[in-house]
N, C-alpha and C positions, 0 to 999 in steps of 0.2 A: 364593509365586511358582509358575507354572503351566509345566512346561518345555515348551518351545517341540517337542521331540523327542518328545514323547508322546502329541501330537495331528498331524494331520492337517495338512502343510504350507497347504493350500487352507482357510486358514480368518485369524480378522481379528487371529491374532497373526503371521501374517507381514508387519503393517505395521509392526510395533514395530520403534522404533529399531534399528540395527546394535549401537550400544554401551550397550547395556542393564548393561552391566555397569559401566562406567566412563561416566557423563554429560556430553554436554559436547563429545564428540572429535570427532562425526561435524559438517560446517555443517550446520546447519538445515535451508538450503533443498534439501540434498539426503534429508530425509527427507519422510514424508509425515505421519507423526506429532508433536508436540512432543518433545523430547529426555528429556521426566523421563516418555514415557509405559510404561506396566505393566500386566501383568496381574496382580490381587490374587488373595486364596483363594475369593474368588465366583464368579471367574470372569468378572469385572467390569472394564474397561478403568479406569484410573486415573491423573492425568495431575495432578503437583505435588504428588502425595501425598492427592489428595481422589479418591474413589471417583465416579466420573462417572453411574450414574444415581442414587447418591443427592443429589448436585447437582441435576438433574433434579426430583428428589421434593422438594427444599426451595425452590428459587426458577424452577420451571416451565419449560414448551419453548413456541417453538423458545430457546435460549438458548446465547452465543456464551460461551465458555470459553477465556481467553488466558491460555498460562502464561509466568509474568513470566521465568523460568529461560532457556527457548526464545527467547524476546526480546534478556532483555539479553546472550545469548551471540552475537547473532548482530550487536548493535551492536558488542559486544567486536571481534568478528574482524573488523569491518570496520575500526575505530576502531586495533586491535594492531597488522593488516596493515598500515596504511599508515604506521602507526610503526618496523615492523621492515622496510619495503620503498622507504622513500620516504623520503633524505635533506633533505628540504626541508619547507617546514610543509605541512599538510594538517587536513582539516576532513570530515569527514561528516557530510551533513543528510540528515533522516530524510524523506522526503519522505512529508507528512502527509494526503495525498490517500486515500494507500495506508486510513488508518483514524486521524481525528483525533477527540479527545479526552482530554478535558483530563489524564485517568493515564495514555494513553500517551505524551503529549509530554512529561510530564512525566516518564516514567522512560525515555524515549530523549536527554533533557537532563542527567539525571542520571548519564548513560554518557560524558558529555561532548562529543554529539550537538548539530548545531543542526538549525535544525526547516525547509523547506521549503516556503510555504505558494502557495496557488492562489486565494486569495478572502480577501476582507475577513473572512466568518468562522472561516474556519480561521486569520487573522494574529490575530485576536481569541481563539481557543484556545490559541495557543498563547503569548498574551500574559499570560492568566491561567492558566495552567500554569506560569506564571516564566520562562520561557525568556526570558535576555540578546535582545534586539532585534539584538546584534550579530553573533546566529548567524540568524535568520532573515532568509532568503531568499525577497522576496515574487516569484511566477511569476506566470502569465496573459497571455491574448490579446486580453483587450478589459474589462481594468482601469475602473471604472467612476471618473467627478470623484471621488466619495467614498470610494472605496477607496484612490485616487490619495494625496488628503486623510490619512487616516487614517494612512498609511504613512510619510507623510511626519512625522506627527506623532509618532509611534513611532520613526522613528529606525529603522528596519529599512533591509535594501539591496533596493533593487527591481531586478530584471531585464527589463531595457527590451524589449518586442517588438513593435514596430513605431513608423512616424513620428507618428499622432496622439497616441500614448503619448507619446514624447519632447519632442514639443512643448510637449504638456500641461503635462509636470511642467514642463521649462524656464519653461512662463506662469507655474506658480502660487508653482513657486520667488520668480520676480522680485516677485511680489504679496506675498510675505511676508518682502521682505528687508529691510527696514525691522524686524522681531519678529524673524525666524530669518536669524543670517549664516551658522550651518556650514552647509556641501555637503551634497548627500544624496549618500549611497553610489548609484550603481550599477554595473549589468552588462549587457552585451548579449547578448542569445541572438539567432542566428541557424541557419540549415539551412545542417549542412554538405553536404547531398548525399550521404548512407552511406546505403544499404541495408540491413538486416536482415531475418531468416527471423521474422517473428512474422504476429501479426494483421493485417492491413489496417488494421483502426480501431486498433490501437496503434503502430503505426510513425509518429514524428513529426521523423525525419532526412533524408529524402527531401525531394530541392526542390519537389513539392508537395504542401506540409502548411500548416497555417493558420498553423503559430507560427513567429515568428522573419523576420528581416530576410532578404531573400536575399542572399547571399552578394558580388551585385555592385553590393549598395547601401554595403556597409561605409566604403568610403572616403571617401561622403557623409555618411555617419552618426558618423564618429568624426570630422570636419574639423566638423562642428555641435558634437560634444559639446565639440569642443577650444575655444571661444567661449564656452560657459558657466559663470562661474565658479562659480554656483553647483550644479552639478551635477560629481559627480565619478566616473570612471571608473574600478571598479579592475578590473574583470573582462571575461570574455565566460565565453559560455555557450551549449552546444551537448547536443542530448536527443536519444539515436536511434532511440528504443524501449524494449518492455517487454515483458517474460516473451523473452528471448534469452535460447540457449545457446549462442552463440559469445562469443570475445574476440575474433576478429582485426579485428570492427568499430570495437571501442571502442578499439582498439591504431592502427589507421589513422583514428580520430578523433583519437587524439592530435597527432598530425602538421598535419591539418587546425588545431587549435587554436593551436599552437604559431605558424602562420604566421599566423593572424590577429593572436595578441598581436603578432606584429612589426610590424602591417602597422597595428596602434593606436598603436605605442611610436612608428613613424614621423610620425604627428600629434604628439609630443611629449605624452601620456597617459599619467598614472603605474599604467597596468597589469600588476598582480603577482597575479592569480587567474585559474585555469581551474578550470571546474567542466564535466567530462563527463559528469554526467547520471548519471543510475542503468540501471536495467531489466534487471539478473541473476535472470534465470527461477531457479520455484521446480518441487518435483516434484510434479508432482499426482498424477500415474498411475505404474506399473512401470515403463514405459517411456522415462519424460521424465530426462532425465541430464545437470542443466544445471551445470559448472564449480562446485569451493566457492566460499567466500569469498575463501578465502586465498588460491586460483589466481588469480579475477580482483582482486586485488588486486596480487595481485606482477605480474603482466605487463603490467597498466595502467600500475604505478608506475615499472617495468623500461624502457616503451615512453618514458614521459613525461622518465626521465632521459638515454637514450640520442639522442631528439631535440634537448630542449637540449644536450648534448657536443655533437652534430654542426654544429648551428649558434652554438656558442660562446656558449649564451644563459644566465643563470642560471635557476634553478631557483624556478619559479612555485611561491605557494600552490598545493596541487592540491584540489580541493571533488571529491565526488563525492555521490551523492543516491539513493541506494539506499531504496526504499518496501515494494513486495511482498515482496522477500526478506529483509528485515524481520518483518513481522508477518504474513508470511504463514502461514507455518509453526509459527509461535508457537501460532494460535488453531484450534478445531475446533468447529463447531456441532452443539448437541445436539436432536433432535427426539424424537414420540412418536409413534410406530407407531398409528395409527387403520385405516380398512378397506381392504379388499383385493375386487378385482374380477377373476376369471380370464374370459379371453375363451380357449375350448378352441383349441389348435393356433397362437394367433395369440401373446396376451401377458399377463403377470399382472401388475395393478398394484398397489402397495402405496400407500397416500398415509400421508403425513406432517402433522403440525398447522402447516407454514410453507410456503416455496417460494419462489416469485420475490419477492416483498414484502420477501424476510431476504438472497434470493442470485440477483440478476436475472444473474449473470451467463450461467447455462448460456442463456436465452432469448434472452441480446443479443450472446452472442460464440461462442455454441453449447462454451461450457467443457465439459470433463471433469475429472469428480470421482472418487473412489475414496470407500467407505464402508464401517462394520462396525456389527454389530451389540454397544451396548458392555456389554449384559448377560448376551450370550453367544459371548464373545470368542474362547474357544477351537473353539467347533462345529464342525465342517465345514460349507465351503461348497456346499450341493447341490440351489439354487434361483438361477434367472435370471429376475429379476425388475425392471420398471420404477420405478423411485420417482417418486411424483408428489407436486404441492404440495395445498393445498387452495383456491386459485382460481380464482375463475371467468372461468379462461382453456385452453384446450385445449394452448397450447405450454405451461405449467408443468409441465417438466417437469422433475427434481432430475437424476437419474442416469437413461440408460436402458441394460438390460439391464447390471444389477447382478448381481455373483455373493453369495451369501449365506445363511448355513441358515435352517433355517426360521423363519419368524416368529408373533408372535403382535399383536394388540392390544396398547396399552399397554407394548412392547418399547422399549428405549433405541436409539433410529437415531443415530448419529453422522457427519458427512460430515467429511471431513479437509482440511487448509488452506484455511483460509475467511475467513482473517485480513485479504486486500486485498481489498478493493471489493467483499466482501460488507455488514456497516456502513452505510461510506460512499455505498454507493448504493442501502441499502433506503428502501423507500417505505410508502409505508400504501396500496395497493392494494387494494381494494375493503373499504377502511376495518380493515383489521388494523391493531394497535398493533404496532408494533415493539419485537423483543427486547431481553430483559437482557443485561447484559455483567458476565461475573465474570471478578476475576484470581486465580489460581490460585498458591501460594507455598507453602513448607515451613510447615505448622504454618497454616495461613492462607489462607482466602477474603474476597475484599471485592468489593460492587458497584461499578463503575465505571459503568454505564450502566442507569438504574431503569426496568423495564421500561413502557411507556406502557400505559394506560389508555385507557377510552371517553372518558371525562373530557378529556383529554388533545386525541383527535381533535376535541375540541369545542370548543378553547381560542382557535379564533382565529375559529370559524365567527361570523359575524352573522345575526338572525334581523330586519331591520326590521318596526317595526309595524304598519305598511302589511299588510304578509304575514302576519303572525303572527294580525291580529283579521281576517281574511277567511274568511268563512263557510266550513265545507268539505263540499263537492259530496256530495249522499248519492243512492244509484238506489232 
C-alpha cells in the first residue's frame, strides 16, 4: 500500500475512499470510487481485490467493472435504514433502469431488494433473475397492449399512469375473467407538484412532466378504480427527480402522499403503500455533496411517521426506489489510452478506445466526470487535458479539461461512477460493440455481460436477395 502522505495531494489517490482503512463506513454515494478501492505495490488502482489494468489486459477496454461489495452495501443502508428508522413495514426497489441485468437484479434481490421495472424488457430481466413478481414494480408512460399483457400474466403490480392505461387494464381484466378471477395489484403515480434543483430532463415532480395523473384528476380516478373488482388498489406513487441533494423535497412529498392516501381511503380503497420515489444524487466531482444513505433515510422515515401521528393515520407500507445511488458508485469504466493531438495555446486531446457509445451521458445532459489514471495512480497531476471518445462525432467528448500526469499510449484511463445510465443507455454508434461487464468480489472475477462482437451487430441485420445479387456499379 502506497501512502497517501508521500505523494503529492493532486494526484488520483485522492479519490480513494475516506475509509480505506475500515471498508464499508463511508455511503457509497458519497464517494467517487467503490468502497474496497486501493492502491497496490505497482502503483496500480485496484478495486475488490483485482488489479484494474490487469483486468484490462485480460478481458479488453472500454470495460465496465462493478464491485459487488460497493453494491450490496449500499442496498444494505438503504434496506438497514429503513428497518432502524421506520416502525412500519417497508420495502426498497432497485429501480433497474439505473443498470438492468440479469446479476444485478439478481444480487440487489438477494439483499432483499424488489426490483423497479420500466419496460416489458427490463419486467422480463428481472423475471429471469428470480426476482418474486411480488416485489416488482412495473413503471411507464405509455405501456404498450403487450406489456400491459405480460404483466398481467406475471403477477407483478403495475403502476397506473394515465386514463388510457387504466382503462386498458380494467378491458383486458374483464376479458380474462372467465381464466383469471384474482385482482391485479396496482398503484397510481401521479405529479405531486415539488420542485427540485436537478436536471431539466430529470425532474419528473413538477406539474408539467409526461408521467403521472395530475393531481385534480385523482378523485376521478380512484371513484373508477373503486368499480372495478378486478383491479385492486393498494398504492399511489409519486417520482420527483434524480441526482438531488436535498431532502426537504422528498420530506414535503411525504405530506403531499399521505393526503392522497386519505383522499383514495375516502373512495373506500384498501390503500396501505407509498412509494416516494428514489433520486438521492451520487458524487461525481469534489464538489457534489449529496446527503448518505442513512440521512435520507431517517428523515424521510422521520417525516412519513410524524405526518401520519398528526393526522391519526396508521402507518403505510413505505416503498422507496432508489437506482443511481445504487450502482452508481458501485461501478468504474476502464479505457485504453490511444492518440493524443496538442493544438498550441488552445487544448490537448487525449482520445480513448470508447465514448458516447459506452457513456452518452456527458453529450446528452452535459455530465461531469472525474478520472485517474489507474496505472499510475499515485503521479502527480501536471497536465490539463480533454479526453475525447473515438467517434465520429465532434461533441464526444468524455471529460473536458481533465487534471492528470502525464500520459502515455496504451495507459489504463479510468472514469469513476459510471454505474447509472452508462450501460443502460449505450448504443452501437457508428457500429461499436458494446462493452464487457465484470463483477469484481474477494478472491473473484466473473462476466456478467460478454462483450459483443461484429457478429453480434449483424445478428438481426437482413440482407434481401433482391439486394444482395444486384450487380455492383464499377467506374
Amino acid at each position: 500500500m502506497v501512502s497517501i502522505q508521500s505523494v503529492e495531494v493532486n494526484s488520483g489517490l485522492q479519490y480513494l475512499p475516506k475509509s480505506t482503512d475500515s471498508v464499508g463506513q463511508s455511503s457509497p454515494n458519497q464517494e467517487l470510487l467503490p468502497l474496497t478501492a486501493k492502491v497496490n505495490n505497482l502503483d496500480h488502482l485496484e478495486i475488490g481485490g483485482w488489479d484494474i489494468p490487469a483486468l484490462v489486459e485480460k478481458f479488453g477496454s472500454p470495460l465496465y467493472i462493478i464491485d459487488e461489495y460497493t453494491l450490496r452495501t449500499a442496498c444494505r443502508q438503504y434496506r438497514d435504514g429503513l428497518q432502524k428508522y421506520y416502525p412500519g413495514e417497508s420495502l426498497v426497489l432497485y429501480a433497474s433502469k439505473a443498470w438492468s441485468s440479469l446479476a444485478v437484479c439478481a444480487l440487489c434481490a438477494s439483499e432483499g431488494l424488489g426490483i423497479d421495472v420500466v419496460s416489458g424488457g427490463e419486467l422480463y430481466t428481472a423475471i429471469e433473475a428470480g426476482v418474486n413478481p411480488d416485489k416488482i414494480y412495473f413503471h411507464g408512460n405509455n405501456k404498450s397492449l403487450a406489456e400491459l399483457t405480460f404483466a398481467i400474466e406475471t403477477d407483478c403490480i403495475i403502476v397506473v399512469d394515465n386514463w388510457l392505461e387504466l382503462e386498458t387494464l380494467a378491458g383486458l381484466k374483464k376479458q380474462q375473467k372467465d381464466q383469471v378471477q384474482n385482482p391485479t395489484k396496482i398503484m397510481v403515480r401521479f405529479t405531486p407538484g415539488i420542485e427540485c434543483h436537478t436536471h431539466e430532463y430529470i425532474r419528473t415532480g413538477h406539474l408539467d412532466s409526461k408521467f403521472g395523473f395530475d393531481p385534480g384528476q385523482l378523485n376521478d380516478v380512484f371513484a373508477f378504480i373503486s368499480k372495478e373488482e378486478l383491479l385492486l388498489l393498494i398504492g399511489v406513487h409519486a417520482h420527483i427527480g434524480s441526482q438531488i441533494f436535498e431532502v426537504q423535497p422528498h420530506q414535503d412529498l411525504v405530506t403531499v402522499m399521505v393526503d392522497t392516501m386519505t383522499t383514495a381511503m375516502s373512495h373506500n380503497l384498501p390503500i396501505k403503500e407509498i412509494n416516494i420515489g428514489g433520486g438521492l444524487g451520487i458524487r461525481y466531482t469534489e464538489t457534489d455533496d449529496p446527503p448518505s444513505i442513512e440521512t435520507w433515510v431517517h428523515k424521510v422515515s422521520t417525516a412519513m411517521v410524524d405526518v401520519c401521528k398528526a393526522r391519526q393515520l396508521p402507518l403505510p407500507k413505505l416503498l422507496c426506489e432508489p437506482g443511481r445511488s445504487i450502482i452508481g458508485p458501485a461501478c468504474i469504466t476502464a479505457y485504453t489510452i490511444g492518440s493524443q493531438k496538442e493544438i498550441p495555446e488552445i487544448r490537448t486531446y487525449i482520445s480513448v478506445d470508447g465514448g458516447m457509445s459506452d457513456n452518452p451521458r456527458p453529450i446528452t445532459y452535459q455530465s461531469v466526470y472525474r478520472a485517474i489514471v489507474a496505472n499510475r495512480l499515485s503521479k502527480p497531476s501536471t497536465e490539463v487535458v480533454t479526453i475525447a471518445g473515438k467517434h465520429c462525432e465532434s461533441g464526444d467528448i468524455l471529460i473536458k479539461n481533465a487534471t492528470l500526469p502525464v500520459t502515455q499510449p496504451g495507459d489504463c484511463f479510468v472514469v469513476m461512477a459510471t454505474g447509472a445510465y452508462n450501460y443502460s443507455m449505450a448504443s452501437n454508434y457508428n457500429r461499436l460493440p458494446r462493452p464487457a461487464a465484470v463483477l469484481v468480489a474477494e478472491k473473484e472475477v466473473n462476466i456478467i455481460l460478454q462483450r459483443e462482437t461484429y457478429q453480434d451487430l449483424l445478428s438481426k441485420d437482413t440482407l434481401p436477395e433482391r439486394i444482395a445479387t444486384l450487380p455492383k456499379l464499377t467506374t
